[in-house]
N, C-alpha and C positions, 0 to 999 in steps of 0.2 A: 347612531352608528358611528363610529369611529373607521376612518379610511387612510390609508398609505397616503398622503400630499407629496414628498419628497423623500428622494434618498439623497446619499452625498458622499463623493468623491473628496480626498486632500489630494490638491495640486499642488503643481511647485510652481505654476507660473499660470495665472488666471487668463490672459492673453491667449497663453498657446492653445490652452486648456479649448477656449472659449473657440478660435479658431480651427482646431479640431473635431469639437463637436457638429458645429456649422457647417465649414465650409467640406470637409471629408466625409461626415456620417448623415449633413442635410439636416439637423435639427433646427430648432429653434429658439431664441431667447425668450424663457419666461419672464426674466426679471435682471435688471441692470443697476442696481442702486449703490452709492458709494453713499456712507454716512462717515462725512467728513469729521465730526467731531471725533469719532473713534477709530479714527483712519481702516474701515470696515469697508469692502465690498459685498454685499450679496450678490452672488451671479447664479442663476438657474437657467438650466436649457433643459429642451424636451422634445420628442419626436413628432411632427404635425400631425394633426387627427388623434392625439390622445394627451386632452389639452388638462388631465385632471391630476397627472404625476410629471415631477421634474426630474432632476438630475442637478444640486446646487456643484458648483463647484468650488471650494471652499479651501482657502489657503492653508498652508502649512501655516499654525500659530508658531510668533516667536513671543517672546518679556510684552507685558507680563502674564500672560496665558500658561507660556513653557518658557520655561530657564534655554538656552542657547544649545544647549548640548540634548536636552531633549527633543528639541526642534527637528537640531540636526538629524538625532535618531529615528523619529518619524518621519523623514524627510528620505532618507535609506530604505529604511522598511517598503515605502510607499512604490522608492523607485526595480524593487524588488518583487514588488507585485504582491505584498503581504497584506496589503491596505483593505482589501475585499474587493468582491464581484459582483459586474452589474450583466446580469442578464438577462439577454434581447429575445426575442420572438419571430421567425418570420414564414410566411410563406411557404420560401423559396431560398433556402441557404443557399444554396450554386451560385444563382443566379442575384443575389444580395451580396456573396463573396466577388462575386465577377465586377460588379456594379464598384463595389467599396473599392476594390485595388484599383481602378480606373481612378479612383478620387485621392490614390496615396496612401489607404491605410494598407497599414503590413502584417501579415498577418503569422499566426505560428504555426498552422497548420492546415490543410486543406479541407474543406469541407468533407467530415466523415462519418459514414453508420455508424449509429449506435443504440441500444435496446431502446433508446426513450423516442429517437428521432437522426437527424443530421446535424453536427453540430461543427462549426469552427472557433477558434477566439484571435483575439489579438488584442494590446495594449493603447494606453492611449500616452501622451506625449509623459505622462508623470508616474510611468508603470502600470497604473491599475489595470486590472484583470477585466476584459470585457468577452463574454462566450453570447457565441448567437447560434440560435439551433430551432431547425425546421420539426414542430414537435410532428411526429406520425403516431394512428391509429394505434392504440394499444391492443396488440393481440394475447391475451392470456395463454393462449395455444402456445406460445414462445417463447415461456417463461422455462 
């Protein structure tokens, strides 16, 4: 069987990145390793109690990965929100939203119905797109 282990975020700043996930949304470090010979960090964080998928968070590459000016470009893109999305699951969107702004995050919009469930999002320090949404009961009736 083949299983999701990790997604991954381009950051612009592994720090903030790392700070954010922590200490605002409460995750945890999966993995901290710098491989100094390829001046490489791997950072992974993850939500506790769902110890089997991460969340790397993974630097914008510069030379010789991407030429300077591509970097740059993904680096835009990223802070624009183009990068992709990571989305969450809970409960209790209200009450996760209520929770999260007490910790700093900001969010785009207020927790709100929609056919699937309740959903809000909000960004994290490098633009990417993060939507958290309370899935509900699907009623075919309502289609």
């Amino acid at each position: 069987m083949i299983k999701i282990a990790n997604a991954q975020f381009w950051v612009h700043d592994q720090d903030d990145a790392l700070e954010f996930y922590t200490k605002k949304l409460g995750w945890e470090v999966r993995a901290d390793v710098t491989m100094e010979a390829w001046h490489f960090r791997w950072l992974c964080v993850g939500p506790p109690g769902q110890d089997g998928t991460g969340l790397v968070l993974m630097p914008i590459p510069g030379p010789p990965m991407l030429d300077r000016e591509a970097s740059a470009q993904l680096g835009d893109l990223v802070a624009k929100g183009a990068g992709g999305t990571l989305f969450l699951e809970t409960d209790d969107c209200k009450a996760a939203y209520e929770e999260l702004i007490e910790r700093g995050v900001v969010f785009n919009d207020p927790p709100t119905r929609q056919p699937y469930g309740i959903d809000t999002s909000f960004r994290d320090p490098s633009g990417n797109n993060v939507r958290l949404t309370q899935v509900l009961e699907f009623d075919p009736g309502r289609v």
